[in-house]
N, C-alpha and C positions, 0 to 999 in steps of 0.2 A: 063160698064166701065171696063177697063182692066189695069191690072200694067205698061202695055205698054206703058198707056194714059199718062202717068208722063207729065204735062208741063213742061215748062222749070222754074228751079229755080231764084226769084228776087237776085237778087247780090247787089242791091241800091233799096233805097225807091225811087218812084217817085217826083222829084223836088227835090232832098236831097239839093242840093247846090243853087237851085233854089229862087226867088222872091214867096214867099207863105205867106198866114196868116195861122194864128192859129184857127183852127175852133172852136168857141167856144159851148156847150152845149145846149144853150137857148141866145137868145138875147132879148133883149127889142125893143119898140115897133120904135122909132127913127131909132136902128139899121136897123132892116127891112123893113123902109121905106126908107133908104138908100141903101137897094139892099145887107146887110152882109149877108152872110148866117150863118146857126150853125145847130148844127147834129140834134135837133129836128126839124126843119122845112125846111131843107135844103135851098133851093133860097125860098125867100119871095116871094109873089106874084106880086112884083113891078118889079120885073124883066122880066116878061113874059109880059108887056103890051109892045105897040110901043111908041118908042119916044115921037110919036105925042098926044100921050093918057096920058104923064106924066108919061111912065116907063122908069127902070134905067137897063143897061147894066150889065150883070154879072160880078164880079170882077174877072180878072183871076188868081189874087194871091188866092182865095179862091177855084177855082177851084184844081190851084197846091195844096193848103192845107188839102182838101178834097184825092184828088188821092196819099199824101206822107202819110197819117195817114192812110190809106189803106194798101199800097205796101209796110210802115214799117211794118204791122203788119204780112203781108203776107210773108214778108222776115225774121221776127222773126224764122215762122212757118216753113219755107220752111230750118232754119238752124237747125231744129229739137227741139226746144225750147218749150215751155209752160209759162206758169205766173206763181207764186206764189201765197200767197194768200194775198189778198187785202182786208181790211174792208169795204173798202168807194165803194170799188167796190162792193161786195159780198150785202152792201147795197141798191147800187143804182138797182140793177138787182132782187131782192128779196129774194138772196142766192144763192148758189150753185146748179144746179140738182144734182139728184142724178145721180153717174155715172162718174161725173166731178173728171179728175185725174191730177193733181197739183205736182209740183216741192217743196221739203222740202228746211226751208230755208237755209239749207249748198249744195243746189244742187248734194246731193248722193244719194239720193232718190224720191220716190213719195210717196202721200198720193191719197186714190179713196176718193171717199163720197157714203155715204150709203145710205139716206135719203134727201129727194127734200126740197129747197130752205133753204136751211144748210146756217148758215149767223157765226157758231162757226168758230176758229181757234185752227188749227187741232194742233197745237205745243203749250202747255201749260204748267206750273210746277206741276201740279196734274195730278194723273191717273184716273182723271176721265174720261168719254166718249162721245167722241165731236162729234160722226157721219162719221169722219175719220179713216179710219184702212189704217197703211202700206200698199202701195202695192210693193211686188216683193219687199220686206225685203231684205237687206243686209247688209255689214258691219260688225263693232264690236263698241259695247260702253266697254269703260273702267271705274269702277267704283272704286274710292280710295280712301282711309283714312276713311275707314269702321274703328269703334270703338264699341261704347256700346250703339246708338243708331240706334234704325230704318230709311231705306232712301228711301223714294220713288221715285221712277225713272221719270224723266220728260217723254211724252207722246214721243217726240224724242230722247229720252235716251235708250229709251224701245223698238222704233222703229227697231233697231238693230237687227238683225237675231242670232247674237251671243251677249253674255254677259261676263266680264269676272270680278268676286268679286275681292278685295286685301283690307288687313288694318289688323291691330294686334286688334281683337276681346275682349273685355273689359267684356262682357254679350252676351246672345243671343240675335240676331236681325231679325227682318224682313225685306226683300226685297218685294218692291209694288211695282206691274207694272199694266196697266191695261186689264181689263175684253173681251181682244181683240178674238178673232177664230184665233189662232197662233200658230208655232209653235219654241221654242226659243233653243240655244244651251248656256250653263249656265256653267261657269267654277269657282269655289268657291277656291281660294288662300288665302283665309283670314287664318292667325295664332290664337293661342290663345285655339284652344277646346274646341269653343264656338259655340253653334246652328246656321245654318244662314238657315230661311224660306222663298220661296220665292213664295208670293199671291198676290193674288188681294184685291181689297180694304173691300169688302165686304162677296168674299167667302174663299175656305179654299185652302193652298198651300202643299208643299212639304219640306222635310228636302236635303240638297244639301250636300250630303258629301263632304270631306273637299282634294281636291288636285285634282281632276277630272273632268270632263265635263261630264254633266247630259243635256241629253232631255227631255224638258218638254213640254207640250201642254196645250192650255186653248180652253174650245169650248163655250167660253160665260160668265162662272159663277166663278168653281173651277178650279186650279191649278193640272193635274196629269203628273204621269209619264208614258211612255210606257211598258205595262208588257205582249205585246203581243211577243214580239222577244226578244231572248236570248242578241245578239248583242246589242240590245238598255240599258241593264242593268247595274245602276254602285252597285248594291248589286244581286247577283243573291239568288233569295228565296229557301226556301227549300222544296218547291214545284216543283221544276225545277232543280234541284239538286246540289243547293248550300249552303248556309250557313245559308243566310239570315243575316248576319254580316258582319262589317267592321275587328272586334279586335277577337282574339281567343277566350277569356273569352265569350263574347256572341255569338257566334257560337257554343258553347259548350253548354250553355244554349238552346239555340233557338234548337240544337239536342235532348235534353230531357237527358243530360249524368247524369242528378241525379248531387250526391257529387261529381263526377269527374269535375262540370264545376268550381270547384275550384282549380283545379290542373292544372298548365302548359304542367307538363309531367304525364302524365296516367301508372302507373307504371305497369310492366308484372301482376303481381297477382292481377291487377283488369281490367284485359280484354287489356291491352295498350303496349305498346313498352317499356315504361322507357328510350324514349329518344326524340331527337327534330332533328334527322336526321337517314337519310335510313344508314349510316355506322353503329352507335352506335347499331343501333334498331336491327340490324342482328346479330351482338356480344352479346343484353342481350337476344337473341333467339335462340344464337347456330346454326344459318342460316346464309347460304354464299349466294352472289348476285350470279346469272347466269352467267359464265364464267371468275369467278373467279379462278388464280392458288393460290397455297397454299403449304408449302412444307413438307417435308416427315414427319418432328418434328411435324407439327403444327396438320395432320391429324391424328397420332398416338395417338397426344395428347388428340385427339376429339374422334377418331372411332376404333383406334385399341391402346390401350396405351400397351407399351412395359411390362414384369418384369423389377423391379428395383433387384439391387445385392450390397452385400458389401464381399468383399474379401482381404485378407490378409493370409501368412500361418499360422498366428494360430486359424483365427474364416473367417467363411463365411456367408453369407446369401441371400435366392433369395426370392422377393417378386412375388407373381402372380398380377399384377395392375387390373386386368379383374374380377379373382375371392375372391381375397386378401389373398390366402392358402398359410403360410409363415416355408419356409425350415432354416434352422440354425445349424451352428454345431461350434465345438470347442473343448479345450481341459482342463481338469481336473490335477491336482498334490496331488497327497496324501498327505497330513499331518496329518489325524488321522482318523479312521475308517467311522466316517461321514464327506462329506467333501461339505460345501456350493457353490454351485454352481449360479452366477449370468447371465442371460442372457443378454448378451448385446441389446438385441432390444427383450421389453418386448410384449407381442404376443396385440393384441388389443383385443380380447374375451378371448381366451380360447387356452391352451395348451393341443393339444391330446394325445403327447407320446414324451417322450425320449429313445432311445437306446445309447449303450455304448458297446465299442469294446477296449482291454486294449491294451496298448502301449507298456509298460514297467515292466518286475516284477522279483523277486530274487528267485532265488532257496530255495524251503520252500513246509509246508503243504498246507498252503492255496494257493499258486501261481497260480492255476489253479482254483480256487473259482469262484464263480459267479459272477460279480459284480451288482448291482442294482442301479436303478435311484427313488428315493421316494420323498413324499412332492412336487409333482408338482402342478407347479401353472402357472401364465402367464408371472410370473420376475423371475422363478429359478426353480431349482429343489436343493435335497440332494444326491449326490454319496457317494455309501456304498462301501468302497473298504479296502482290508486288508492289513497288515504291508509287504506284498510281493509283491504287487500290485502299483507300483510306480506311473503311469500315464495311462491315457486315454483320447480315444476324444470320443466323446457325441456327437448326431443328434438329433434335436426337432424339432417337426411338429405342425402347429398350425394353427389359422387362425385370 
């Protein structure tokens, strides 16, 4: 036979509108000696004799009724149809073979049968297992008003190729679907920060983190997830080079950071940044991002820092910023042969020297004297200067 072969499709049962009876099952024995027919004996034997012999002519509304219970069912078929499942039926026949594939009862699906002369019904409120598995899974179920109790998914609930949790979580719960060879896509919206696992009745399931879609697979017994492909992951392990966590704190842990896995921000002197973004984290590292500009202040400030200076005509000073060797001078007035001298900017270590050059002096012995700088220290010196010797300025070096 070839696709070619296609007959032609019934468009009407046979007799539809027509004079027919009902054929019935079985008749009694009056029946059949009236020439009824019915689907277990078809025509009685009273009808195959002659007249003359005391037989009775076949009825031909039973004939129509025989050929319309055919041609409906064949036109059922022919509109791509199936049955459902039927007890009285599934009875009278001795069950289902196995193999038998069946319309679910919302018509968005089918169900196969696994095992021969299946008399279950394959849509039940438990997950327990009827012999029936999805076939060719589709759809979504939606599951709501999750709370603080466990819910097991009806056998058509679970039927679903996708799943999607919601409900404000009160405690952790469980999700029960049953012990099917499947493979589910599981989206957990439930609020609350509460566990939601989702198993089968008798083995063990999975934790579903909480705002994503997770893949799960059953092959019989337990509940896993995929940890062969990176893509299938809603926690990448740290085996595969991720965290193996939802929240900071336990990524931190699950890395091994010791005391650090109590710290948000890992601060520079224990190995970390001291910060929680790439800006801050280059500023407490004195590191610029890659094509970054910067301007002439800012890199001076870093890589080459200026001398700083204080000037005026009566005092100066030049700081070295690089090597901190600090120049200073000023000027001195005599009022009595020692004369205290303060530094305006007192040295940070240590004072090396002052010199002194006079300015000012009167006609006299001593005019031409020495003068001296004594008592150095890092806030002053004392100038020795004599009654002729009016004023000087003074240089100190220091660092």
């Amino acid at each position: 036979m070839r696709t070619t072969d296609i007959p032609e499709k019934l468009q009407k049962a046979f007799a539809l509108n027509g004079d027919k009876n009902n054929i019935p099952v079985t008749t009694s024995t009056s029946q059949e000696n009236s020439g009824a027919a019915s689907l277990d004996k078809g025509f009685p034997p009273v009808t195959m004799l002659p007249r003359s012999a005391g037989g009775v002519p076949p009825d031909g509304r039973d004939f129509n009724g025989i050929l319309f219970s055919l041609s409906d069912a064949a036109k059922w078929v022919s509109a791509g149809m199936s049955y459902p499942f039927d007890a009285s039926f599934a009875s009278a026949i001795g069950g289902y073979p196995k193999g038998a594939v069946i319309p679910n009862s919302q018509g968005d699906g089918s169900w196969i049968n696994t095992i021969e002369q299946n008399s279950a019904n394959p849509e039940i409120s438990s997950a327990s297992l009827t012999g029936w598995v999805p076939y060719s899974p589709r759809g979504i179920t939606n599951v709501t008003g999750l709370a603080g109790s466990s819910r097991t998914l009806s056998t058509l609930e679970a039927s679903r190729s996708r799943i999607v949790l919601s409900g404000a979580l009160t405690s952790g719960i469980n999700v029960i679907i049953p012990a099917w060879v499947m493979k589910w896509d599981v989206v957990n919206n439930c609020t609350g920060g509460y566990q939601v696992i989702i198993k089968t009745p008798s083995g063990s399931g999975v934790t579903l983190p909480s705002g994503i879609k997770t893949t799960i697979y059953c092959y019989g017994t337990n509940i896993t997830k995929d940890s062969g492909d990176v893509s299938m992951q809603d926690v990448l392990p740290v085996g595969m080079g991720g965290t193996g966590a939802t929240t900071a704190a336990s990524a931190r842990t699950n890395l091994g950071l010791g005391a650090l896995s109590i710290l948000n921000t890992a601060p520079v002197e224990r190995g970390g940044t001291g910060a929680n973004n790439a800006s801050d984290a280059r500023g407490n590292l004195n590191v610029y991002s890659r094509g970054e500009v910067h301007s002439r202040e800012d890199s001076d400030a870093r890589f080459n820092r200026l001398n700083t200076a204080a000037l005026s005509p009566s005092y100066a000073r030049s700081i070295d910023g690089s090597t901190g060797f600090v120049v200073q001078s000023g000027q001195v007035t005599r009022t009595a042969d020692l004369n205290a001298v303060t530094f305006p900017f007192s040295f940070p270590n240590a004072c090396v020297g002052v010199f002194m050059t006079k300015n000012e002096s009167a006609t006299g012995s001593n005019s031409m004297a020495n003068m001296s700088a004594i008592n150095q220290t890092v806030n002053g010196f004392t100038a020795v200067m004599y009654n002729q010797e009016r004023s000087a300025s003074w240089l100190a070096i220091g660092y």
